[in-house]
C-alpha positions in Angstrom: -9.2 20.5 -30.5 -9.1 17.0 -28.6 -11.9 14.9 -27.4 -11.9 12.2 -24.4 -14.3 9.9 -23.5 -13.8 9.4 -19.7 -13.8 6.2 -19.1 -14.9 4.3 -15.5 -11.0 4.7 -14.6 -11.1 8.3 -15.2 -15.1 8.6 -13.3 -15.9 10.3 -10.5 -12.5 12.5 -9.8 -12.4 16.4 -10.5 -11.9 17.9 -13.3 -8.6 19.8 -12.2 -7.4 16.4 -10.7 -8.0 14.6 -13.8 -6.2 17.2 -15.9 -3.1 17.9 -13.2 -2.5 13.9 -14.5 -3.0 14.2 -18.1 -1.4 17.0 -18.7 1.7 15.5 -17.4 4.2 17.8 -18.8 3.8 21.2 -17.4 3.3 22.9 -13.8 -0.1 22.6 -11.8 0.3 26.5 -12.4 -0.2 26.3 -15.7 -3.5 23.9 -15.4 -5.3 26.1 -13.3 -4.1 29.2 -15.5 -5.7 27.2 -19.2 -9.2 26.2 -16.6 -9.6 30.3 -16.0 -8.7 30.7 -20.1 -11.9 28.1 -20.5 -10.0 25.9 -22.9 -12.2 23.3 -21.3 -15.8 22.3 -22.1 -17.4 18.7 -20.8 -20.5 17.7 -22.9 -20.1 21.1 -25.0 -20.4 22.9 -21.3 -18.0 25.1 -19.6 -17.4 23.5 -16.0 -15.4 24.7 -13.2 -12.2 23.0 -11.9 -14.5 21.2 -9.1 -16.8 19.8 -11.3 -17.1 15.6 -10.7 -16.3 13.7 -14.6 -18.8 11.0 -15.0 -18.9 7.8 -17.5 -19.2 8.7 -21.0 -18.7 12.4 -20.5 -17.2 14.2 -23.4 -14.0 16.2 -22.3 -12.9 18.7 -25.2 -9.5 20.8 -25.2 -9.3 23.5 -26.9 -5.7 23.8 -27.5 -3.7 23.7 -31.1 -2.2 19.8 -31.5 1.3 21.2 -31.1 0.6 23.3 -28.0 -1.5 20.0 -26.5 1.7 17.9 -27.5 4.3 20.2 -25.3 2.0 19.8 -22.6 2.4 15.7 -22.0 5.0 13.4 -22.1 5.0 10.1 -22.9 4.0 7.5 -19.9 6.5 4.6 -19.8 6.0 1.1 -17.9 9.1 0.9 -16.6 10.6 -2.4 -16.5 12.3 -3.6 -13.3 15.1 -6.1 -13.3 13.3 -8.7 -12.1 10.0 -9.2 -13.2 8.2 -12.4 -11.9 5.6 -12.3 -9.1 4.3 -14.8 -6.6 0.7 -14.2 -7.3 -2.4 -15.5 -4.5 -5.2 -14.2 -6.5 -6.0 -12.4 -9.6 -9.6 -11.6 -11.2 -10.8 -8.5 -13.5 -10.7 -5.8 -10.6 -7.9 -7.2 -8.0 -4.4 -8.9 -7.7 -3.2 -10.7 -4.6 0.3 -10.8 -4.1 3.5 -12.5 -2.1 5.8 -9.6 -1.2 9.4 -10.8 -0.6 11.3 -9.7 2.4 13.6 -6.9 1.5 11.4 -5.2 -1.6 9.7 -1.7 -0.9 6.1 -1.9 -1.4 6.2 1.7 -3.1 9.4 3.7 -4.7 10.8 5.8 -2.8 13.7 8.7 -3.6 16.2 6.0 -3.2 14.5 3.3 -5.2 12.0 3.4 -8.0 12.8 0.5 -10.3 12.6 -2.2 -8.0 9.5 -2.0 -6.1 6.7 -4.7 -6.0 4.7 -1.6 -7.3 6.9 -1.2 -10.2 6.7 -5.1 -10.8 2.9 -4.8 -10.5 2.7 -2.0 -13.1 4.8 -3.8 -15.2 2.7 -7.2 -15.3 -0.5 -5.0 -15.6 0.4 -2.7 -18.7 -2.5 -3.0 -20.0 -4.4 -1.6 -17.3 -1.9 1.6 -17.2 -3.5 4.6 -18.7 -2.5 8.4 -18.6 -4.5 9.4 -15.6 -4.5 5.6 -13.8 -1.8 2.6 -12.6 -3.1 -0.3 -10.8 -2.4 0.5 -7.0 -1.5 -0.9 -4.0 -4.5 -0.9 -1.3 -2.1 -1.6 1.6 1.3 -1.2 2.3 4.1 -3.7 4.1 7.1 -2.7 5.5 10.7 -3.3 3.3 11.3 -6.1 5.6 7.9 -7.7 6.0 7.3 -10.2 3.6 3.6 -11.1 2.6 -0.1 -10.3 0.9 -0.6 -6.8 -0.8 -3.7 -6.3 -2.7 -3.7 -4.6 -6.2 -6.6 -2.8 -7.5 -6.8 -3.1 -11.3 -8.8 -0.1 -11.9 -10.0 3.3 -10.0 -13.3 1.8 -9.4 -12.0 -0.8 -7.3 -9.4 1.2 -5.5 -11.8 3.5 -4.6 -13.8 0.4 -3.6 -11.1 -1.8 -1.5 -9.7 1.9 -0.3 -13.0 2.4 1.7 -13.2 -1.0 2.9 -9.8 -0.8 4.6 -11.2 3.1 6.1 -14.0 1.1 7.4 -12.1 -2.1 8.8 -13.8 -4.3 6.3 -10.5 -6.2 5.4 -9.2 -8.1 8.0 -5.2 -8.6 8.0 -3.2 -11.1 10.4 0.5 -11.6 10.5 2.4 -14.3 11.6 5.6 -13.7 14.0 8.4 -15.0 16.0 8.7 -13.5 19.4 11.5 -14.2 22.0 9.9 -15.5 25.7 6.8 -17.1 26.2 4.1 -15.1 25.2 0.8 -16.9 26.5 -2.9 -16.3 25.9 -4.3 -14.0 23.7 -4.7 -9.9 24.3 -4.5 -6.3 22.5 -2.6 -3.6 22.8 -4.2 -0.4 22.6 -2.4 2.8 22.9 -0.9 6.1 20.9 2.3 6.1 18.8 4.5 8.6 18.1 7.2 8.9 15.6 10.9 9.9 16.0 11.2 10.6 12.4 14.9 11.1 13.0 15.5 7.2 14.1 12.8 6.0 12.0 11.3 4.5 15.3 8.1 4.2 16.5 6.8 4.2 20.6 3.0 3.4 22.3 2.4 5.4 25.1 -1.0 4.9 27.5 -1.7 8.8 26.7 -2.8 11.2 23.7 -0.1 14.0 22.2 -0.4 16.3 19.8 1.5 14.2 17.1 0.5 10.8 18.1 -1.9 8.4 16.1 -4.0 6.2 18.3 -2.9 2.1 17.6 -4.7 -1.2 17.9 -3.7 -4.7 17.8 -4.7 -7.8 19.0 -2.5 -11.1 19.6 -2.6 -14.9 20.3 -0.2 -17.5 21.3 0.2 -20.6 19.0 2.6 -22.3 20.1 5.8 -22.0 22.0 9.2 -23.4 21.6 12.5 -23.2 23.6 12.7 -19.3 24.5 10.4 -18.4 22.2 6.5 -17.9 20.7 4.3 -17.9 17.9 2.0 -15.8 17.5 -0.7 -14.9 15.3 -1.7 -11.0 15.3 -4.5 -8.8 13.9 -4.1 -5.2 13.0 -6.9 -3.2 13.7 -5.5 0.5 12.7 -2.5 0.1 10.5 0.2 2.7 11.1 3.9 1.8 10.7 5.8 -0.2 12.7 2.5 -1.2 14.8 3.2 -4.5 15.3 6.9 -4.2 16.1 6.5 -1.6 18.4 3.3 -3.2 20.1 5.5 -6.9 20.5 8.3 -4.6 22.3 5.7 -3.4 24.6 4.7 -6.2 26.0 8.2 -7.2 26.5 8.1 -10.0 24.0 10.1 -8.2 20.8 10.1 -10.1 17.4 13.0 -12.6 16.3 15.7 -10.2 14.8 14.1 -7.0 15.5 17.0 -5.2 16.3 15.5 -2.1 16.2 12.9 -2.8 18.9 14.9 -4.6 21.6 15.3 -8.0 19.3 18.2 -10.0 19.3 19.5 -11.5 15.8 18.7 -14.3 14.9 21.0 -16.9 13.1 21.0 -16.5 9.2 18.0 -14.0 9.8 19.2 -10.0 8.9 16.1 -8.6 10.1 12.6 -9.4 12.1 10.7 -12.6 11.4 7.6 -11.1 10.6 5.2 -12.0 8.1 1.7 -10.9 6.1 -0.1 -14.5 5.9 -4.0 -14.0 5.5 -6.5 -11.7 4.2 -10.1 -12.0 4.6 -11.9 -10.0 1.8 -15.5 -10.0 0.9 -15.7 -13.7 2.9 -13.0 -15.1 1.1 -9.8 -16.5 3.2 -6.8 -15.5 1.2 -3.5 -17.0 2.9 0.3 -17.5 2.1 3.3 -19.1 3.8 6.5 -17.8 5.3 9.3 -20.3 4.5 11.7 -18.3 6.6 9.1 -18.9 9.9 8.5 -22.2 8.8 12.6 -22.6 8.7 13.4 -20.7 12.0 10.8 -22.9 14.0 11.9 -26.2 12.2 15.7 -25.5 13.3 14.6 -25.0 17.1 13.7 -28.5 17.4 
């Protein structure tokens, strides 16, 4: 028999959900088929699958060592090739980080090792438990460079994941357009995939498939054929902002994919994550590739 405290990373998930992660080593099958046997008790109690783990519950399994043993492997922090991180912020609950251009926010089938997630978990080992990994609240597109929050621990993600359902985290982007984009406006429409291209499209009407998109825009300052611009997401589905920039005719700086033309020394669209506001607090970071584009028009 083994006993587990649950701890506040482990609070406030079901039972079944807890155990699909812990027991790591066999099929959800299997997990459901030992909760009917009743191998489980919380507290000394027999619960069902559905029940809600709290702080300082007692879990006890009721399994021989060497039966528990075959039924969970080993959790390894991987570590990726390159492990440093350009880091914003960083307190007991959250991490604030720089994504580079060209790094997946989250593995994929094609890459697992290399992610800024991997990186993450890798600097945060501590905080990596059988059931929990520090998280990404957000995601950013391979080629968008910029801020990704972190949360440390389950409380918090469940924390920052409702502030971002409810619009409490407001993200703005920098970008390069081509034209001269004046004023400041939205786009509001519905986007549809093509999951075949990997493209994205804003039409005025509703379809079955389609997710309803918002963004806002304003000009900062024009140069010779082209704008900066500042934009706010306000829904964040993929592609958004590309996709909303091409519909106003303006498409980002070596977009190709969305009607951009390439840029010199640029291999993909000059787009960038540069401030967070969270809880008050102004969180910001620099692109140096906007910074160089804009500096080489004059």
């Amino acid at each position: 028999m083994k006993s587990i405290t649950i701890t506040k990373n482990e609070a406030d998930q079901r039972l079944d959900r807890f155990l699909l992660k812990y027991l790591n080593n066999t099929t959800r099958t299997n997990v459901y088929k030992l909760i009917r046997k009743k191998v489980f008790k919380v507290n000394g109690v027999r619960v069902k699958e559905d029940y809600f783990l709290r702080e300082s519950d007692e879990l006890s399994i009721y399994l021989h060592d060497d039966t528990l043993n075959s039924l969970m492997k080993e959790i390894e922090t991987i570590k990726p090739d390159e492990s440093g991180l350009d880091i914003v912020y960083e307190d007991s609950d959250i991490l604030i980080v720089n994504k580079p251009k060209g790094m997946l926010t989250h593995p994929d089938k094609d890459e697992y090792k290399n992610t800024l997630a991997t990186i993450v978990q890798y600097y945060l080992a501590d905080y990596c438990t059988r059931t929990f990994r520090p998280a990404p609240v957000h995601r950013l597109d391979k080629n968008t460079s910029g801020l990704v929050i972190f949360a440390k621990n389950y409380e918090s993600l469940k924390r920052f994941n409702a502030y971002m359902r409810e619009r409490q985290i407001q993200k703005y982007y920098l970008t390069v357009v081509e034209g001269h984009l004046t004023g400041y406006g939205e786009v509001k429409g519905h986007l549809v995939k093509d999951e075949v291209k990997n493209k994205v499209q804003i039409l005025e009407g509703s379809q079955d498939d389609s997710k309803l998109c918002h963004t806002k825009y304003r000009s900062l300052k024009q140069f010779k054929g082209y704008t900066l611009v500042e934009v706010e997401l306000l829904t964040g589905r993929s592609h958004q902002i590309r996709a909303s920039m091409a519909y106003l005719g303006h498409p980002i700086v070596g977009d190709l994919k969305y009607g951009g033309k390439r840029a010199a020394d640029f291999n993909s669209q000059l787009l960038h994550a540069y401030k967070l506001v969270l809880e008050g607090t102004v969180y910001t970071s620099e692109s140096e590739e906007i910074e160089t584009f804009i500096r080489n028009l004059k």
